[in-house]
N, CA, C and O atoms as a GROMACS GRO file, in nm:
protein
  440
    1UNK      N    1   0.082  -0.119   0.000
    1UNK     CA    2   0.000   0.000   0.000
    1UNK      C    3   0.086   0.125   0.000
    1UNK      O    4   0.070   0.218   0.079
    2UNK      N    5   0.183   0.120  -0.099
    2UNK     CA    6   0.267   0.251  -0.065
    2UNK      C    7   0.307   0.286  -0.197
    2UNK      O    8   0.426   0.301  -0.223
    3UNK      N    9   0.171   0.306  -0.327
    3UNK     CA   10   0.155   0.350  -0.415
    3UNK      C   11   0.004   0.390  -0.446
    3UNK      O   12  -0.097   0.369  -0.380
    4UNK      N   13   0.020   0.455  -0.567
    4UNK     CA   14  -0.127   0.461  -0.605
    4UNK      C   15  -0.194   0.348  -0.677
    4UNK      O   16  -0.106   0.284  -0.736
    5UNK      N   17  -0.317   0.295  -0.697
    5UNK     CA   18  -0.332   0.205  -0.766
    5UNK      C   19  -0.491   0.240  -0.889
    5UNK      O   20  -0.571   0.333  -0.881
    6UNK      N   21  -0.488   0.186  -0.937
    6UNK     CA   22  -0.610   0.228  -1.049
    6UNK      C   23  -0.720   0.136  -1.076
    6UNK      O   24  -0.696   0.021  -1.113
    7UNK      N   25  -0.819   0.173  -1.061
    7UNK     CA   26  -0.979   0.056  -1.117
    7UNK      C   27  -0.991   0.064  -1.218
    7UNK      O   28  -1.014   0.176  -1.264
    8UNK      N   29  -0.981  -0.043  -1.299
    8UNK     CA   30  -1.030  -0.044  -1.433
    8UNK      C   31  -1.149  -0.060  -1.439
    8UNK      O   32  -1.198  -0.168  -1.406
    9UNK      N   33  -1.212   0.026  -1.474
    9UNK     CA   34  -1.402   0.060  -1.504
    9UNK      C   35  -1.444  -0.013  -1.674
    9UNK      O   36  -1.496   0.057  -1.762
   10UNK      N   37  -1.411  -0.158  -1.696
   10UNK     CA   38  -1.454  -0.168  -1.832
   10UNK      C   39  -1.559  -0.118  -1.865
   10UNK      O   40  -1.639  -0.085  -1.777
   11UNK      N   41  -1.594  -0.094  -2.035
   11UNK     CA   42  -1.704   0.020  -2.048
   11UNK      C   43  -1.822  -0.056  -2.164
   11UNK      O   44  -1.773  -0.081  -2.274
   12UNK      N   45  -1.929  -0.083  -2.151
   12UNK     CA   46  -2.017  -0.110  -2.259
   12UNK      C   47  -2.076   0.017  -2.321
   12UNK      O   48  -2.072   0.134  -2.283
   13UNK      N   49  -2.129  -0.038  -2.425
   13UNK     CA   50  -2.214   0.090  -2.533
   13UNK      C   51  -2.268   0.183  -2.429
   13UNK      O   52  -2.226   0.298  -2.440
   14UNK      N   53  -2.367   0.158  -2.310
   14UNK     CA   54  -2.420   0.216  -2.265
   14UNK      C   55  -2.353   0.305  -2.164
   14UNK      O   56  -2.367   0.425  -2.139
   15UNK      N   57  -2.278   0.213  -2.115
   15UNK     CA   58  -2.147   0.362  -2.055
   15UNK      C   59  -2.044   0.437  -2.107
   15UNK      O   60  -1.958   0.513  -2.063
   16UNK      N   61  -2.077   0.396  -2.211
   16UNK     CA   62  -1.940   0.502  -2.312
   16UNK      C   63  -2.023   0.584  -2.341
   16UNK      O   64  -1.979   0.699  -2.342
   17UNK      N   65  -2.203   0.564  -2.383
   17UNK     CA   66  -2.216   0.664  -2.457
   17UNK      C   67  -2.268   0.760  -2.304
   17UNK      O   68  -2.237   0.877  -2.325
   18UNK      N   69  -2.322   0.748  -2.193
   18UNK     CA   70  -2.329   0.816  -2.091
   18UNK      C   71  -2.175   0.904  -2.033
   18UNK      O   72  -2.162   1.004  -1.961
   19UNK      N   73  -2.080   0.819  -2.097
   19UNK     CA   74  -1.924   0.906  -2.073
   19UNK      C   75  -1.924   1.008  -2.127
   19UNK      O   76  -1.885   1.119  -2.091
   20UNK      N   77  -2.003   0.941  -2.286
   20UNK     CA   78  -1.935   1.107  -2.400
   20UNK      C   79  -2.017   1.227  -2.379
   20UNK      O   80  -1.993   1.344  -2.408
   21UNK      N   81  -2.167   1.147  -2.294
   21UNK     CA   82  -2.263   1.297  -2.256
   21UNK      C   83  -2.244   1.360  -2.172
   21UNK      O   84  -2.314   1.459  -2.151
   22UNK      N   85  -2.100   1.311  -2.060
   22UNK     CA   86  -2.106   1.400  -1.964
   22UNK      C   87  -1.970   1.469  -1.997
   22UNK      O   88  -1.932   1.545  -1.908
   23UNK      N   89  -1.899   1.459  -2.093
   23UNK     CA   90  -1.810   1.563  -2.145
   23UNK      C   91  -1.669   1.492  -2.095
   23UNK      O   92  -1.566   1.555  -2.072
   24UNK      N   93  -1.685   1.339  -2.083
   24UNK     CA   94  -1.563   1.281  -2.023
   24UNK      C   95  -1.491   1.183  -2.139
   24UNK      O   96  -1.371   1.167  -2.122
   25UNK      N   97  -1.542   1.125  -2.237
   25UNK     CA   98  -1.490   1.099  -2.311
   25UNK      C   99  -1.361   1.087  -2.371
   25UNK      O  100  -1.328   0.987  -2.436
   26UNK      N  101  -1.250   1.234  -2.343
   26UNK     CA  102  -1.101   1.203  -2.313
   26UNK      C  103  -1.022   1.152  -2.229
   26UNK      O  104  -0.899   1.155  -2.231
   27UNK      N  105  -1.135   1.071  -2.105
   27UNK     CA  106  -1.086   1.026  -2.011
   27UNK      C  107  -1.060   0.825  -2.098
   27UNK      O  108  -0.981   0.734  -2.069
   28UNK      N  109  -1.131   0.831  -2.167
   28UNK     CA  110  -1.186   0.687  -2.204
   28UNK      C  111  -1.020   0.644  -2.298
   28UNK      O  112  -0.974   0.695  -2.400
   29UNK      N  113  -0.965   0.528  -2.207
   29UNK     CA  114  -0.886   0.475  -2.271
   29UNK      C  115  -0.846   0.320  -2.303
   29UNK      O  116  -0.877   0.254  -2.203
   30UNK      N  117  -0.809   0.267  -2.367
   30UNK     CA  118  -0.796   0.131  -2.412
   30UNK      C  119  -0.706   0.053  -2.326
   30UNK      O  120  -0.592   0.091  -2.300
   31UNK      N  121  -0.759  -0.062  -2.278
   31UNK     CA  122  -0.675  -0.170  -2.193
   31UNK      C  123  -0.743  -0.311  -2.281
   31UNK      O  124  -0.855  -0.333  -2.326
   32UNK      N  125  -0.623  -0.384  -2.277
   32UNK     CA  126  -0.668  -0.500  -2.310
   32UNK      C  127  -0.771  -0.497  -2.470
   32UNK      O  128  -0.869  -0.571  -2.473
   33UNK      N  129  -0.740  -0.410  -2.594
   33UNK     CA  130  -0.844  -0.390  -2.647
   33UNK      C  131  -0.987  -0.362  -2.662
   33UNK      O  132  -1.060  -0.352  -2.760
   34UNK      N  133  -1.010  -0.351  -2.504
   34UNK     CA  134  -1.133  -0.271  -2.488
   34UNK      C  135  -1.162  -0.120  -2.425
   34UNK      O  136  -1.074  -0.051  -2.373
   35UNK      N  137  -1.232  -0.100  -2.432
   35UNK     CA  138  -1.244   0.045  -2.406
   35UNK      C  139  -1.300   0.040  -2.256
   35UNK      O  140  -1.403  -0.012  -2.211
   36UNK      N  141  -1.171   0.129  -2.180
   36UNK     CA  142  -1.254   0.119  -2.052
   36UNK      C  143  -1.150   0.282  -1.998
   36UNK      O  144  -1.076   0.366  -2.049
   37UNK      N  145  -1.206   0.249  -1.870
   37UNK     CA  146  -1.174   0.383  -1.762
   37UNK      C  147  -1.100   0.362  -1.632
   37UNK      O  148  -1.140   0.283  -1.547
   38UNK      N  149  -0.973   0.449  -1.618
   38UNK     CA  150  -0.892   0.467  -1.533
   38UNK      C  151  -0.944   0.532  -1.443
   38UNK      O  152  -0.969   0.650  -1.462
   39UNK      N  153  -0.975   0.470  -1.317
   39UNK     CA  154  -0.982   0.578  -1.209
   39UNK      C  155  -0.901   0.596  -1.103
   39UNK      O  156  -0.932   0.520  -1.011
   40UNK      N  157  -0.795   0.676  -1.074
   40UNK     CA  158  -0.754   0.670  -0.943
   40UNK      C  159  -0.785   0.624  -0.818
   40UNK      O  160  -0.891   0.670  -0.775
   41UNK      N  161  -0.720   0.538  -0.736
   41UNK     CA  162  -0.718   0.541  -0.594
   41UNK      C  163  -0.576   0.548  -0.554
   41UNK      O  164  -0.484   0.468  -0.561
   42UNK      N  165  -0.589   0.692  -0.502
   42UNK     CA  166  -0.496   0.725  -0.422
   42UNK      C  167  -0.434   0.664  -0.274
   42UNK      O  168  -0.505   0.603  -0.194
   43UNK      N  169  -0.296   0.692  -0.254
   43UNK     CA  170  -0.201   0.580  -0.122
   43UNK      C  171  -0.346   0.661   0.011
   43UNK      O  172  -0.354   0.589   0.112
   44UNK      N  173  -0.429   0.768   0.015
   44UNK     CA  174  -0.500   0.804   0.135
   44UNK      C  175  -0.571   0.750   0.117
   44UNK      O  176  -0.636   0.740   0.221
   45UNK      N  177  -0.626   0.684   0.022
   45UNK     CA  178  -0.761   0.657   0.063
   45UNK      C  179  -0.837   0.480   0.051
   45UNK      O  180  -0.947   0.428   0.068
   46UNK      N  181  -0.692   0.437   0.010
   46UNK     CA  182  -0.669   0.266   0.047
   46UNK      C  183  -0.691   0.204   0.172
   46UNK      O  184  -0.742   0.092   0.175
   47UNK      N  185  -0.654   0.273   0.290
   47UNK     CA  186  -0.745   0.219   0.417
   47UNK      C  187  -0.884   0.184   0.374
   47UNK      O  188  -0.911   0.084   0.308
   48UNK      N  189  -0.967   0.269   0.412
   48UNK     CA  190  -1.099   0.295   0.392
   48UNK      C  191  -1.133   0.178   0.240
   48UNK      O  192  -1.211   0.082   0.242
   49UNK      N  193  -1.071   0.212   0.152
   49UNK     CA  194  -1.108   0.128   0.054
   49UNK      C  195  -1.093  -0.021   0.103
   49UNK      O  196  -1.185  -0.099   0.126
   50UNK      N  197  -1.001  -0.037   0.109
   50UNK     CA  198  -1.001  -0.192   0.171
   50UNK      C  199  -1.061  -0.202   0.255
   50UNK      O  200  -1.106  -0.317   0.250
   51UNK      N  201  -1.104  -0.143   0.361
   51UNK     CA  202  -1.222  -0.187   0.446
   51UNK      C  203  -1.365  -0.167   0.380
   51UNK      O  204  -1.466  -0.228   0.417
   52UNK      N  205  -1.362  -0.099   0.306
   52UNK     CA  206  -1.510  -0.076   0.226
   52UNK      C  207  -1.584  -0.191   0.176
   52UNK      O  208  -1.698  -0.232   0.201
   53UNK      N  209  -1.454  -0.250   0.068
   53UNK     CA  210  -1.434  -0.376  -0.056
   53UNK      C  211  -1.345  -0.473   0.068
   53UNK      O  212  -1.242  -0.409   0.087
   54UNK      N  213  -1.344  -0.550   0.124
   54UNK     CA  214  -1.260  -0.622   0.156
   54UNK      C  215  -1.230  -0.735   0.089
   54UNK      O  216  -1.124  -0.782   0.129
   55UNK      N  217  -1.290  -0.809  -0.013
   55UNK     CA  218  -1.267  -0.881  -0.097
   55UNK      C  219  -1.155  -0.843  -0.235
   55UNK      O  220  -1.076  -0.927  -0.280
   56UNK      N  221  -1.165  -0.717  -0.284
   56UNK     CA  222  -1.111  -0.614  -0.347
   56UNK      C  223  -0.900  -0.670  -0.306
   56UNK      O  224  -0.843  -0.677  -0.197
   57UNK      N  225  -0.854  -0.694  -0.426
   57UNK     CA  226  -0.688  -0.722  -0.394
   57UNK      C  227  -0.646  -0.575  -0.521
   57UNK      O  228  -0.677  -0.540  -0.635
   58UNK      N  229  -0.577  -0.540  -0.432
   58UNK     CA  230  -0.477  -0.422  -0.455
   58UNK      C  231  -0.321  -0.474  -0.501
   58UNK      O  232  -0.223  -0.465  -0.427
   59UNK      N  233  -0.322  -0.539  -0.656
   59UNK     CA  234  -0.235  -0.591  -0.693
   59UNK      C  235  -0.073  -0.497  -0.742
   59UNK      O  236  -0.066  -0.417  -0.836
   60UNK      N  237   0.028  -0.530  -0.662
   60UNK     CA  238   0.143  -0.429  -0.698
   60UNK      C  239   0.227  -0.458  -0.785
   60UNK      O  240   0.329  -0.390  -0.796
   61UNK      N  241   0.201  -0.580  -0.875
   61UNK     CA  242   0.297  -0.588  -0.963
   61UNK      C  243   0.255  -0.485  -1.072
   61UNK      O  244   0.334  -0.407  -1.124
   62UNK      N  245   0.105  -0.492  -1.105
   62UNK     CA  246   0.019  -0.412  -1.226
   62UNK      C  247  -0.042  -0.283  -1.189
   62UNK      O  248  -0.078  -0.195  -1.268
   63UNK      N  249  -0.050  -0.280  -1.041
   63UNK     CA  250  -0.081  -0.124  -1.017
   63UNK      C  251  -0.206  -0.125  -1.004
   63UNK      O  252  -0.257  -0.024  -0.955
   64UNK      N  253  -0.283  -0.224  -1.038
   64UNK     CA  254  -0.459  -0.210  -1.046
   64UNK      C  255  -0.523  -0.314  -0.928
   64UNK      O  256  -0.478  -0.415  -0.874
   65UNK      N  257  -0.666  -0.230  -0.915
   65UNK     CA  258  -0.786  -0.341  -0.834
   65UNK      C  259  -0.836  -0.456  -0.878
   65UNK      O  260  -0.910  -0.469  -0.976
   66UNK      N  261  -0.804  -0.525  -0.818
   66UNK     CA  262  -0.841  -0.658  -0.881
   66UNK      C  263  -0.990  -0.691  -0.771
   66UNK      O  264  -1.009  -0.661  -0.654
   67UNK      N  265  -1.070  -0.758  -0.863
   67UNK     CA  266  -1.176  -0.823  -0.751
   67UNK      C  267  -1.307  -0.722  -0.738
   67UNK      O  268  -1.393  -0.744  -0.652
   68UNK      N  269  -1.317  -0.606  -0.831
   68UNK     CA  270  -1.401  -0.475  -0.760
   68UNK      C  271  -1.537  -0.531  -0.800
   68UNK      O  272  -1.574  -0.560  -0.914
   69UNK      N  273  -1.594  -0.540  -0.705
   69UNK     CA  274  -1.773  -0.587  -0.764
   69UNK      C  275  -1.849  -0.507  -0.827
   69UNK      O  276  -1.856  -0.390  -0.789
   70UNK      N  277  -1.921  -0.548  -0.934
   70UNK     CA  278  -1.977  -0.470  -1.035
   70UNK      C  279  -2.080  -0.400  -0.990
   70UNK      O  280  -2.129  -0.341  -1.086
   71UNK      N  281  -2.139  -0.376  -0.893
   71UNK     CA  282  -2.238  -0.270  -0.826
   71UNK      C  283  -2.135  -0.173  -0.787
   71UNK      O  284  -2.130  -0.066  -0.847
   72UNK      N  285  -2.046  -0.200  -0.684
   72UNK     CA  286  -1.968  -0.073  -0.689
   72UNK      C  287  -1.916  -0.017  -0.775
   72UNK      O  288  -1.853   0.089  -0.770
   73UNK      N  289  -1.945  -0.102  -0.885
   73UNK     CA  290  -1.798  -0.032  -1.011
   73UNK      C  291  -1.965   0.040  -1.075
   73UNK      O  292  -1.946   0.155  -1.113
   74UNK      N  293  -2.062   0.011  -1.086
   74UNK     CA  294  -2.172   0.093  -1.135
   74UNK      C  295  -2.211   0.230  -1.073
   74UNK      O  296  -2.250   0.320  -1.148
   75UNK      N  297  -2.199   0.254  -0.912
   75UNK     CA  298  -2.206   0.323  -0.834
   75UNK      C  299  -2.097   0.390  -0.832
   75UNK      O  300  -2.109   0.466  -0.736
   76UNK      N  301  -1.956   0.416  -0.899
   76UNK     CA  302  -1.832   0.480  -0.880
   76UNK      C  303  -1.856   0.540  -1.044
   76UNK      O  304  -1.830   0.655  -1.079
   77UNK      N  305  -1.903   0.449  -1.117
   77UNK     CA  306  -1.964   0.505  -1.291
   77UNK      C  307  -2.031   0.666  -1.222
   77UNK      O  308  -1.980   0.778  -1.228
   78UNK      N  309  -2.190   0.612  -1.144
   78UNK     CA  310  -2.233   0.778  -1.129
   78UNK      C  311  -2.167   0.851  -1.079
   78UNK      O  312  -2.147   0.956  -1.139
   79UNK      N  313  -2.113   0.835  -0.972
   79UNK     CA  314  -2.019   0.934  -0.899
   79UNK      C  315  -1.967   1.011  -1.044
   79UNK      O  316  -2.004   1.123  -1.081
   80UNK      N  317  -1.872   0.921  -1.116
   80UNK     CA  318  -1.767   0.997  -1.186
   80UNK      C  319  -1.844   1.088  -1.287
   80UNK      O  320  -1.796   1.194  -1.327
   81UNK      N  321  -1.998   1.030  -1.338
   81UNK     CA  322  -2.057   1.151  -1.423
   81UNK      C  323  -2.120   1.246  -1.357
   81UNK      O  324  -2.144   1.361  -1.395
   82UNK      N  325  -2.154   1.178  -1.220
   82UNK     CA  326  -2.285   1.345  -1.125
   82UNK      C  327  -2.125   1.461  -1.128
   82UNK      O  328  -2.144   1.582  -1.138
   83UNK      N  329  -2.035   1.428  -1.123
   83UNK     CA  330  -1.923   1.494  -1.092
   83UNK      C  331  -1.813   1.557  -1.192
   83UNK      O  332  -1.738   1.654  -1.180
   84UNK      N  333  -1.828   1.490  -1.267
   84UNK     CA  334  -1.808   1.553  -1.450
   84UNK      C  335  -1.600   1.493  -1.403
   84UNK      O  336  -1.536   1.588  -1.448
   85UNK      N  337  -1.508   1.403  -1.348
   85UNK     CA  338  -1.420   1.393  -1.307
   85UNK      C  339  -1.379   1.213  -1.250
   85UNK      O  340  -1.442   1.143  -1.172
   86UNK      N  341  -1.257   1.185  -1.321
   86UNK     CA  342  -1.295   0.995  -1.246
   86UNK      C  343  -1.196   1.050  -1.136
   86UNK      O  344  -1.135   0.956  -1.084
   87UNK      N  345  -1.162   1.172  -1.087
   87UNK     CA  346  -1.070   1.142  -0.936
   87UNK      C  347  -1.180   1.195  -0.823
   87UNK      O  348  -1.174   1.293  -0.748
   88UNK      N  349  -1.296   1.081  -0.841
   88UNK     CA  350  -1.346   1.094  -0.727
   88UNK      C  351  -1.362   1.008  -0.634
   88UNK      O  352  -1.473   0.970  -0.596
   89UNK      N  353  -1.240   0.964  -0.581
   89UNK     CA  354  -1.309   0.802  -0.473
   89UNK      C  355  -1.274   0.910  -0.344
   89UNK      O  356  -1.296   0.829  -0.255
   90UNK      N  357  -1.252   0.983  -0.302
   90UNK     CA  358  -1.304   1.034  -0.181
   90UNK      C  359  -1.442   1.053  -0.178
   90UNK      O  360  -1.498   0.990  -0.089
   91UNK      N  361  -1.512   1.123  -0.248
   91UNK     CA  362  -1.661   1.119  -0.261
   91UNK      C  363  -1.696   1.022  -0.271
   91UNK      O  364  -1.791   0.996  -0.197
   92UNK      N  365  -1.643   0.899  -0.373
   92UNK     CA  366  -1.709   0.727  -0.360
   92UNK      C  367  -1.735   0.636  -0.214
   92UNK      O  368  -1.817   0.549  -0.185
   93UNK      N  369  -1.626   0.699  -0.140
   93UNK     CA  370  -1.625   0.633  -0.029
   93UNK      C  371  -1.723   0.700   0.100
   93UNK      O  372  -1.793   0.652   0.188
   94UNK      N  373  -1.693   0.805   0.066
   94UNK     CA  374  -1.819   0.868   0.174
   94UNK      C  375  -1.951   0.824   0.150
   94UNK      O  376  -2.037   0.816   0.237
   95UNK      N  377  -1.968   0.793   0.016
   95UNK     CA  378  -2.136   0.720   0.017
   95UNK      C  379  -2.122   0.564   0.036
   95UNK      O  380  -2.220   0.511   0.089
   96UNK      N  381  -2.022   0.488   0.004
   96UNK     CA  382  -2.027   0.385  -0.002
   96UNK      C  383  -1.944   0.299   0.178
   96UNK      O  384  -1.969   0.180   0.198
   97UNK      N  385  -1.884   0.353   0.251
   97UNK     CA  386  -1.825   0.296   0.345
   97UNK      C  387  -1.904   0.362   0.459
   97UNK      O  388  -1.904   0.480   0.492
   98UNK      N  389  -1.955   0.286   0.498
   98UNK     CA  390  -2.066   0.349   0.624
   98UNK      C  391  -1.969   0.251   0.762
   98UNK      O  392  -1.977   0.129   0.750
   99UNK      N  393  -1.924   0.279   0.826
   99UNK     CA  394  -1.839   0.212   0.916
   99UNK      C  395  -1.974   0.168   1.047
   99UNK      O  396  -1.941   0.088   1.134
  100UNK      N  397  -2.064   0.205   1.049
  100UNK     CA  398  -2.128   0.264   1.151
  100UNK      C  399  -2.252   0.116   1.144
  100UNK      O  400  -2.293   0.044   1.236
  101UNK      N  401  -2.286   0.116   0.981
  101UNK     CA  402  -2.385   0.081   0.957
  101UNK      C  403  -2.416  -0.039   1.005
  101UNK      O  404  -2.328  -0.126   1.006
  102UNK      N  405  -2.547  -0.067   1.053
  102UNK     CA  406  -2.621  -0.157   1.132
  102UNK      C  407  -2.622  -0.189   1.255
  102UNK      O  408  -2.691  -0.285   1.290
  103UNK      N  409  -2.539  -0.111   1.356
  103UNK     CA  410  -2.516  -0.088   1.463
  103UNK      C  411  -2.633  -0.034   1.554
  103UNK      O  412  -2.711   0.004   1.467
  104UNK      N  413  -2.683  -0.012   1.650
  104UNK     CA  414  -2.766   0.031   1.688
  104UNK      C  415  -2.698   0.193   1.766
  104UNK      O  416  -2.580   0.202   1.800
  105UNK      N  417  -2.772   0.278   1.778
  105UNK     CA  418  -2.761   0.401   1.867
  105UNK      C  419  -2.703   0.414   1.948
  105UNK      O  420  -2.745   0.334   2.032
  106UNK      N  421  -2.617   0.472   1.989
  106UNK     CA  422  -2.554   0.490   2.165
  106UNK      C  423  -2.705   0.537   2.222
  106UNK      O  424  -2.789   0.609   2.169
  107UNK      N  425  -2.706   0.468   2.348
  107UNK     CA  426  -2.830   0.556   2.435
  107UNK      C  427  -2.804   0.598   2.540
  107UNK      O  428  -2.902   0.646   2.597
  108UNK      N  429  -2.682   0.604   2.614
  108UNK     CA  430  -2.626   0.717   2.663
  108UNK      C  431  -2.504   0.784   2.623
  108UNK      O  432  -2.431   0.741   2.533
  109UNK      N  433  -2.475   0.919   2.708
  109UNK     CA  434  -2.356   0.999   2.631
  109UNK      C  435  -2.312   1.045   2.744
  109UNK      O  436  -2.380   1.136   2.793
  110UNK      N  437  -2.204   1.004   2.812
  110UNK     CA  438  -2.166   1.093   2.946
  110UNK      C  439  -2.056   1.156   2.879
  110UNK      O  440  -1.986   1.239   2.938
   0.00000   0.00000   0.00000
């Protein structure tokens, strides 16, 4: 964990053409002969990510996420168009890592 690493967002018709409407389209680049999307995850925000995704392997020979489940990778898609930008996994993670969740209430507070 003492680099940056990148999600490959592969892309179908329907998310390329939702890429080119949100003015991101120069982001869209080729891996593996298909057309897909680089998104940053930055060395800060790999904690949290790995606890988010814990299944998710952060491979260092290739630099990329391996393992990312396709709901999150659909849910990191809107992020990157409500936001017109793919360096958004600080915002990805604030909606998606609820540390808290299903816990019940504190019911007292001294």
């Amino acid at each position: 964990m003492d680099r940056n690493h990148e999600i490959i967002l592969p892309l179908d018709d329907d998310r390329l053409q939702r890429l080119e409407q949100a003015g991101l389209s120069h982001h869209i680049s080729e891996v593996e002969g298909k057309k897909a999307l680089k998104v940053p995850l930055p060395q800060k925000n790999q904690r949290k990510f790995k606890k988010a995704f814990p299944k998710t392997v952060l491979n260092e020979q290739t630099g990329q996420v391996d393992n990312f489940p396709e709901d999150a990778a659909a849910m990191l898609l809107d992020t990157i168009i409500e936001h017109k930008t793919p360096e958004v996994m600080h915002l990805f993670l604030l909606k998606t890592y609820k540390p808290l969740a299903g816990r019940a209430p504190r019911q007292k507070v001294h």
